[in-house]
C-alpha positions in Angstrom: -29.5 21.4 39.2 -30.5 22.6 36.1 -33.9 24.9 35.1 -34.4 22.0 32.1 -34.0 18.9 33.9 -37.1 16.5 35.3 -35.8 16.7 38.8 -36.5 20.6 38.7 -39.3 20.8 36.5 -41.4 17.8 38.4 -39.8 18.0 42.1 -38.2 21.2 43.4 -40.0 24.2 41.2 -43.4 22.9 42.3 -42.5 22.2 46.1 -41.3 25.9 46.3 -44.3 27.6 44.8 -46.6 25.8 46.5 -44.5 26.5 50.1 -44.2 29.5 48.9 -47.9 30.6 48.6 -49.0 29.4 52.0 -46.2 30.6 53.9 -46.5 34.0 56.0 -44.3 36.8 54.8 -41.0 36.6 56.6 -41.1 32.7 56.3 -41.1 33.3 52.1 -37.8 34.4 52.3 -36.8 31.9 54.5 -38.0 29.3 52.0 -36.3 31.3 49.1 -32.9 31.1 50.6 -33.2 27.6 52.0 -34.3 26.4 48.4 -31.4 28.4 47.0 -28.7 26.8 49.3 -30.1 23.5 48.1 -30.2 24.2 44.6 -26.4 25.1 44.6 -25.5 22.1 47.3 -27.1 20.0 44.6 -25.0 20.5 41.9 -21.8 21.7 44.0 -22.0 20.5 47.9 -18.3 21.5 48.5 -18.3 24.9 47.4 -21.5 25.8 49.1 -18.8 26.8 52.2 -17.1 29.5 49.7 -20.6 31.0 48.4 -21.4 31.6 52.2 -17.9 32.5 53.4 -17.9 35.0 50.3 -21.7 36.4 51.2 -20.1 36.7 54.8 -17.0 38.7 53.8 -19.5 41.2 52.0 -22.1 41.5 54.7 -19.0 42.5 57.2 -17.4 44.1 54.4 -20.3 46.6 54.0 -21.0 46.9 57.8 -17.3 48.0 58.4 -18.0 50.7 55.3 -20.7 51.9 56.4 -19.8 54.6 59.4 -15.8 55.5 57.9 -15.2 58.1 55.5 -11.8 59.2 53.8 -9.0 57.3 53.4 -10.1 54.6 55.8 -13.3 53.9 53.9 -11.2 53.4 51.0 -8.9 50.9 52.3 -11.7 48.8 53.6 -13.5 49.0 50.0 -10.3 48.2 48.3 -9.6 45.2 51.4 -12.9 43.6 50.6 -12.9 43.9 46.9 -9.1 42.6 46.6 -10.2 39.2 48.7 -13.2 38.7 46.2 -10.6 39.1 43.4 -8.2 36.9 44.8 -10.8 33.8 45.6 -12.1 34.5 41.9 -8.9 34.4 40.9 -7.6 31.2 43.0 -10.4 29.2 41.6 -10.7 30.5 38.3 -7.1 31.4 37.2 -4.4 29.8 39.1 -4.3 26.7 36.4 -4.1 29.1 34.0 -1.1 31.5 35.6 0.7 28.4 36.5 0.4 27.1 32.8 1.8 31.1 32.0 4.6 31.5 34.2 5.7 27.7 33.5 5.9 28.3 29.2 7.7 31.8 30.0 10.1 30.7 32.2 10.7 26.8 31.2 10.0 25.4 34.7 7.1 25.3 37.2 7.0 28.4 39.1 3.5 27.8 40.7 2.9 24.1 41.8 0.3 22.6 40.1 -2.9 21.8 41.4 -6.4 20.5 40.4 -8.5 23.2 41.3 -11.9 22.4 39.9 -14.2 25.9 39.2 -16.7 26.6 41.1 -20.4 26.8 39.8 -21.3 30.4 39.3 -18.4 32.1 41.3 -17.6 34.6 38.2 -21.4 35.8 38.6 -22.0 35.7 42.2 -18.8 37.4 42.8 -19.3 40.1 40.8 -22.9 40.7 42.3 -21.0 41.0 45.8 -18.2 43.5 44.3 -21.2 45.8 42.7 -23.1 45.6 46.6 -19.9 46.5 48.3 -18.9 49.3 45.5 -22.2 51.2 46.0 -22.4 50.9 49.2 -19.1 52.8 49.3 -20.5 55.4 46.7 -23.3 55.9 49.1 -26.0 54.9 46.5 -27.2 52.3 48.9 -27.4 51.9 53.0 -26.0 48.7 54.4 -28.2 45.6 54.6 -28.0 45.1 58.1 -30.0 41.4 57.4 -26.9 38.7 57.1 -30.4 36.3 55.5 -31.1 39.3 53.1 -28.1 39.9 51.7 -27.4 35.9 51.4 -30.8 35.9 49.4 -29.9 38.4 47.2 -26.4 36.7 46.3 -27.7 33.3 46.0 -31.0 33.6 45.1 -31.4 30.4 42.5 -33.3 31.8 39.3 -30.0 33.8 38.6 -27.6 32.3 40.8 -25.2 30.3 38.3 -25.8 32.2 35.0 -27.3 35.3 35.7 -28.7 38.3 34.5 -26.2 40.0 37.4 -28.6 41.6 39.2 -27.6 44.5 40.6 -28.4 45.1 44.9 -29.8 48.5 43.6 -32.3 46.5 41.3 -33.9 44.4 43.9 -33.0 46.3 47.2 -36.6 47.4 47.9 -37.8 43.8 46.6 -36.1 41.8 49.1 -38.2 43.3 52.1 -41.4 43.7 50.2 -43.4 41.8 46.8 -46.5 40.9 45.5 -46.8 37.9 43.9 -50.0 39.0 41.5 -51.8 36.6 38.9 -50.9 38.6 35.9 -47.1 38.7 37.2 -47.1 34.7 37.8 -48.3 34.5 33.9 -46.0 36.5 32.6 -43.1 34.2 34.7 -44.5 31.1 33.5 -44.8 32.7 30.0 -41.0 33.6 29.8 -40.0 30.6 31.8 -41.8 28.7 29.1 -40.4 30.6 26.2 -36.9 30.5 27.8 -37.2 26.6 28.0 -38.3 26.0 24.4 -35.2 28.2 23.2 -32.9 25.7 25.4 -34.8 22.3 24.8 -35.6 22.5 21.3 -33.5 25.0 19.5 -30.0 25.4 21.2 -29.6 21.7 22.3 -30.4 20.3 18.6 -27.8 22.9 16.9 -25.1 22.1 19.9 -25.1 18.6 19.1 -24.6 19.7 15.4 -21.9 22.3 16.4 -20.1 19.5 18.6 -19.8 17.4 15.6 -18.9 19.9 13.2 -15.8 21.4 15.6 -14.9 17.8 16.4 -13.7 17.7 13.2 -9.6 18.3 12.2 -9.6 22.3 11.4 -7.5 21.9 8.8 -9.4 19.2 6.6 -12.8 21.6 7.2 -13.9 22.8 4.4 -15.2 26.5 3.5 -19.2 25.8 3.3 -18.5 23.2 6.6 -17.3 25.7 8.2 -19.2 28.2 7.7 -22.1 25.7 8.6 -20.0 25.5 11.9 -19.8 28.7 12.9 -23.3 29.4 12.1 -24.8 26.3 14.0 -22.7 27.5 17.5 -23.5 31.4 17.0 -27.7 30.1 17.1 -26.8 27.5 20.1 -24.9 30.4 22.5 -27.9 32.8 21.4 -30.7 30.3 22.4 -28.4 28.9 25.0 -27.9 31.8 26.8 -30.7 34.0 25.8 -32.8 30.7 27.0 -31.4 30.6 30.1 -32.4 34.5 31.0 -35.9 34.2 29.7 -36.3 31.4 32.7 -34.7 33.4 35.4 -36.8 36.3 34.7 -39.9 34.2 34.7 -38.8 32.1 37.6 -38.3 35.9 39.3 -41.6 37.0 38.4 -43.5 34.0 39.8 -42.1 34.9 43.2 -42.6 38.5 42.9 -39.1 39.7 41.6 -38.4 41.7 38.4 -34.9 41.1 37.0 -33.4 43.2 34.3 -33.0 42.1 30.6 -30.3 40.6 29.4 -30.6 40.1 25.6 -32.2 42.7 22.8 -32.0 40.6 20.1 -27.7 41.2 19.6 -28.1 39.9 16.0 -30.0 42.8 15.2 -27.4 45.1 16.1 -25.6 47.7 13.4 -22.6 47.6 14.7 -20.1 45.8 17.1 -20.7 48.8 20.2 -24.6 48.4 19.7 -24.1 44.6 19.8 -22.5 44.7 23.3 -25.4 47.2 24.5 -27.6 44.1 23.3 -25.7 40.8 24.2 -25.1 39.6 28.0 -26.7 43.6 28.9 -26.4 43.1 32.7 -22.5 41.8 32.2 -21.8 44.6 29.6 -23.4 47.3 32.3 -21.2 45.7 35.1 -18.2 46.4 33.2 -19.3 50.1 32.6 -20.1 50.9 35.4 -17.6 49.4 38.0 -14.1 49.2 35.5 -14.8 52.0 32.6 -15.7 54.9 34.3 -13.6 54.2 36.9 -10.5 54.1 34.7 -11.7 57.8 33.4 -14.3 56.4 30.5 -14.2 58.6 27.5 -13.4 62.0 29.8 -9.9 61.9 29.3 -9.1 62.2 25.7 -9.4 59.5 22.6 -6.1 57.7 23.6 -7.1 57.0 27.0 -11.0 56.0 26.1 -9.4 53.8 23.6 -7.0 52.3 26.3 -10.0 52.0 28.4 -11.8 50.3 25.8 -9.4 47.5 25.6 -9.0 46.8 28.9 -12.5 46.5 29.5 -12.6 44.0 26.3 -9.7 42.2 27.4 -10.9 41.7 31.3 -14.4 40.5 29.5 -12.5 37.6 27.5 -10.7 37.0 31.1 -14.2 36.7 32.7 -14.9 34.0 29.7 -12.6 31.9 30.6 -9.0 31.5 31.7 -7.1 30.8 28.8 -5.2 32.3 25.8 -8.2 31.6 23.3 -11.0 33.7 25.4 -7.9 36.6 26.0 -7.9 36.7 21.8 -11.9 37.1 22.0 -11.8 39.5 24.0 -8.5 41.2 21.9 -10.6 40.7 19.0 -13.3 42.6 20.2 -11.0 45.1 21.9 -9.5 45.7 18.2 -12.7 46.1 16.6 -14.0 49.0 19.1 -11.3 50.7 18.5 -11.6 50.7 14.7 -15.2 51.4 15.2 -14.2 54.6 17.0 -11.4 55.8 14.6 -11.3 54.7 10.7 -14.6 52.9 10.3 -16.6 55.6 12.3 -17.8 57.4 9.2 -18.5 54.7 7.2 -20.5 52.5 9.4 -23.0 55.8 10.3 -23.1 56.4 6.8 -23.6 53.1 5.4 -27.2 51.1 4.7 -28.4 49.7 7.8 -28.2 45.9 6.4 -24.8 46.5 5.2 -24.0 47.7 9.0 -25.8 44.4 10.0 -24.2 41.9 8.3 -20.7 43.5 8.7 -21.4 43.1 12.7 -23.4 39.8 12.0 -19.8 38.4 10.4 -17.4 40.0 13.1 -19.6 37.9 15.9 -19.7 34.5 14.2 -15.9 35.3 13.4 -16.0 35.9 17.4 -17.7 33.1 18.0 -15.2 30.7 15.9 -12.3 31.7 18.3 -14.7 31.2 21.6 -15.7 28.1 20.5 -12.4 26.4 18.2 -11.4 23.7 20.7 -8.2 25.9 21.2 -6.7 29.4 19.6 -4.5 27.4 17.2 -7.5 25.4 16.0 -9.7 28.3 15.7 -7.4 30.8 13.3 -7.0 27.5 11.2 -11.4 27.5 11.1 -11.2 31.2 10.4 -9.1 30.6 7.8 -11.0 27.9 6.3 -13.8 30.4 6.5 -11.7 33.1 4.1 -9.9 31.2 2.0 -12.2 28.9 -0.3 -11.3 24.8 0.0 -12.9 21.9 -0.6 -12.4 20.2 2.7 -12.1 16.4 3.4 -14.0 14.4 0.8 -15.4 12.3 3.8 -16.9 15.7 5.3 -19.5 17.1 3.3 -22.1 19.7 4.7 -25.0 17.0 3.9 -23.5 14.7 6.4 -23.7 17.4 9.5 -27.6 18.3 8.3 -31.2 16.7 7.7 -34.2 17.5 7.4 -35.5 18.1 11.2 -31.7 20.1 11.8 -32.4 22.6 8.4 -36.3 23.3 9.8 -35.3 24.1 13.4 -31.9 26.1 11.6 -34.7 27.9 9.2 -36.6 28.5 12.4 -33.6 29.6 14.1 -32.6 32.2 12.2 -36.2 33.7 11.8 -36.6 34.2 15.8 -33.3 35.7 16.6 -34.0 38.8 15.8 -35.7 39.2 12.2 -39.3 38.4 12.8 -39.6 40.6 15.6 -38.3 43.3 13.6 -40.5 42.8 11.1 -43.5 41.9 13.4 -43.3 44.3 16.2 -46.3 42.5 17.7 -45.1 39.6 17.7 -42.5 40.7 19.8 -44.8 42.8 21.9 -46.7 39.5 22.6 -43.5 37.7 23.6 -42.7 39.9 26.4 -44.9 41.9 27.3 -47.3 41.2 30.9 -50.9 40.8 29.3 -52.6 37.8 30.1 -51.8 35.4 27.0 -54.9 35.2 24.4 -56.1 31.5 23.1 -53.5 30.9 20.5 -50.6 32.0 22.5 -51.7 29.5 25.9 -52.3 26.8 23.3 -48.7 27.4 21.5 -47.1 27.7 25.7 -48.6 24.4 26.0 -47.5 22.8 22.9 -44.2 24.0 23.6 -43.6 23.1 27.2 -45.2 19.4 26.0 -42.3 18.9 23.6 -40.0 20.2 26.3 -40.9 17.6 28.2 -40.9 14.8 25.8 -37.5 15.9 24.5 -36.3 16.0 28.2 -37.7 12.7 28.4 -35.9 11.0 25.6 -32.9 13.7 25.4 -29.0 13.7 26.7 -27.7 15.6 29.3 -26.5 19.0 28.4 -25.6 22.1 30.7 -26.1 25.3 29.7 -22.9 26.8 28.1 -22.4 29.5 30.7 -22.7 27.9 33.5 -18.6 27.2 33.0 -18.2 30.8 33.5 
């Protein structure tokens, strides 16, 4: 089920809330992981057995923790955290190992088998890993409620695409919250907000970026290209960026605060700042549960810059299972490292707009190789983007825009980062929990109206990382 389809928006969403609010307090979260089951049976009734059998493994996982110390403590950590691997990486990678070990040794090694990927299993999974991991630290005590540790894993606002919400973050939440008036505004204000960045910006430039990358990468031409790249870099912003404003409001109107996940990335001076401001909760997971536990920066500039790559390298892995998301993450893995050595000097001392649109090109240039229907395909769209050509007569930029595409693109590019700079109110008003004024309920409605018309008359179309 998706946050922007009819069935949500009309049916379950306002069946919950209303439940919700008349039922006594232990029968809220009842209705909360009920709903939740339901909203993942609806889109994947198969897997619904792995979500629970994996919420299972890490409720016995952290019970069997709990009273052992030493080396036996460790070996039940690294038991239960190996098994969440290895049903991530059945479901996830075996095509793409099989694929592998088949090309480097000219026969099928692995058999082959159509394994299709499970809806949200990268995100729930790591949620259990980061429960079971601090529970061995000792940050945390064990949840001794199976029903409260299967909310927190499944819980729907952020169940398929995230923010990964940390145990830590909503321990104290899960036994006790207020649903106040001012909180349930401020949900449907983000929810709202998060919708209108889907519906009406990031759907209109993904069915521009689906036509432009349809296109033969070698018969692009420079200015289509470039038209390309720029029309997928605003959908995966809105896209995603969309899809965290809603579960933070869908949080907040049941009495949950979820951590931020964007900070406006576009803004960002260089490629490190851009990852402290892009997918936040992912970038923090990776931190705190693979960097510092291969040693961080404490062990010498070699081995933070090893560090660095495999943490870059496991986040292209966690993209996707393919060659073309292990070159993103290379690609981003090289460019840390040059930010750390050679370019160190020069990006602190240069203008702050010259910072920015170096980092600004390095993402779109990111964004080519995510998106390229394949690595080949996308090195020839990069190149198309360097090297100046003329392109296909039949495939000029005017065709792939019109009037309607270059307002919302005009639009686009004001909101992702530049007006708030410029308008720090503006901003403020955006996210902040005062009740909205006049203008601002009248522009929530206008905008959650042409949602719906838009939903009404539109296509289907998931959000992007919901394949991840």
């Amino acid at each position: 089920m998706l946050f922007s389809s009819l069935v949500f928006l009309w049916i379950f969403l306002p069946v919950v809330l209303v439940l919700y609010r008349f039922l006594p307090g232990r029968g809220k979260n009842a209705l909360l992981l009920a709903a939740s089951l339901f909203f993942y049976a609806w889109g994947e009734p198969v897997y619904i057995l792995l979500m629970l059998g994996s919420i299972t493994l890490n409720y016995l996982g952290g019970l069997a923790l709990a009273p052992l110390s030493g080396r036996r403590r460790a070996l039940v950590l690294a038991a239960v955290v190996a098994t969440n691997l290895l049903l991530l990486g059945y479901y996830k990678y075996y095509g793409f190992a099989a694929d592998t070990l088949a090309g480097l040794f000219g026969r099928q090694v692995l058999p082959m088998r159509d394994i299709a990927l499970p809806l949200g299993i990268s995100f729930y999974t790591f949620q259990s890993m980061s429960y079971v991991i601090d529970l061995y630290r000792r940050r945390i005590e064990p949840q001794k409620s199976w029903f409260l540790l299967a909310l927190y894993i499944s819980f729907f606002p952020q169940l398929v695409a995230g923010p990964i919400v940390r145990y830590t973050d909503v321990e104290a939440q899960l036994r006790r919250r207020t649903v106040t008036t001012e909180g349930f505004a401020f949900g449907v204000k983000r929810f709202l907000y998060g919708l209108s960045k889907k519906v009406i910006l990031a759907n209109c430039f993904a069915a521009k970026a689906d036509e432009v990358f349809a296109l033969a990468p070698d018969q692009v031409g420079t200015a289509l290209a470039w038209l390309g790249a720029l029309y997928y870099g605003l959908q995966i912003y809105y896209d995603f960026s969309g899809y965290s404003d809603m579960a933070i409001g869908l949080g907040a109107m049941f009495g949950f605060t979820f951590p931020e996940n964007f900070d406006y990335p576009y803004l960002s001076a260089s490629i490190g700042e851009f990852w402290r401001r892009w997918h936040m909760t992912l970038s923090s997971w990776f931190k705190e549960y693979l960097y510092i536990p291969l040693g961080g920066n404490r062990k010498g500039q070699l081995r933070t810059l090893f560090n660095v790559c495999v943490v870059f390298l496991a986040t292209g892995l966690w993209h996707g299972a393919n060659w073309q998301f292990v070159a993103w993450g290379a690609w981003y893995a090289l460019l840390q490292v040059l930010e750390r050595t050679v370019l160190k000097k020069p990006l602190e001392k240069a203008p702050r707009p010259l910072a920015r649109a170096y980092t600004l090109l390095c993402v779109l240039f990111g964004w080519v190789i995510f998106r390229a229907p394949g690595l080949r395909a996308g090195l020839l769209w990069l190149k198309a983007m360097v090297i100046p050509a003329a392109g296909f007569a039949a495939w000029p930029v005017s065709r792939f825009i019109d009037g309607r595409t270059l307002v919302l693109l005009a639009v686009g590019l004001l909101l992702c980062g530049p007006a708030q700079a410029l308008w720090p109110r503006f901003k403020a008003a955006l996210y902040d929990r005062k009740p909205a004024g006049r203008a601002q309920t009248a522009l929530l409605l206008a905008l959650g109206f042409a949602c719906l018309v838009l939903l009404v008359s539109g296509t289907y179309n998931p959000f992007i990382y919901f394949r991840f």
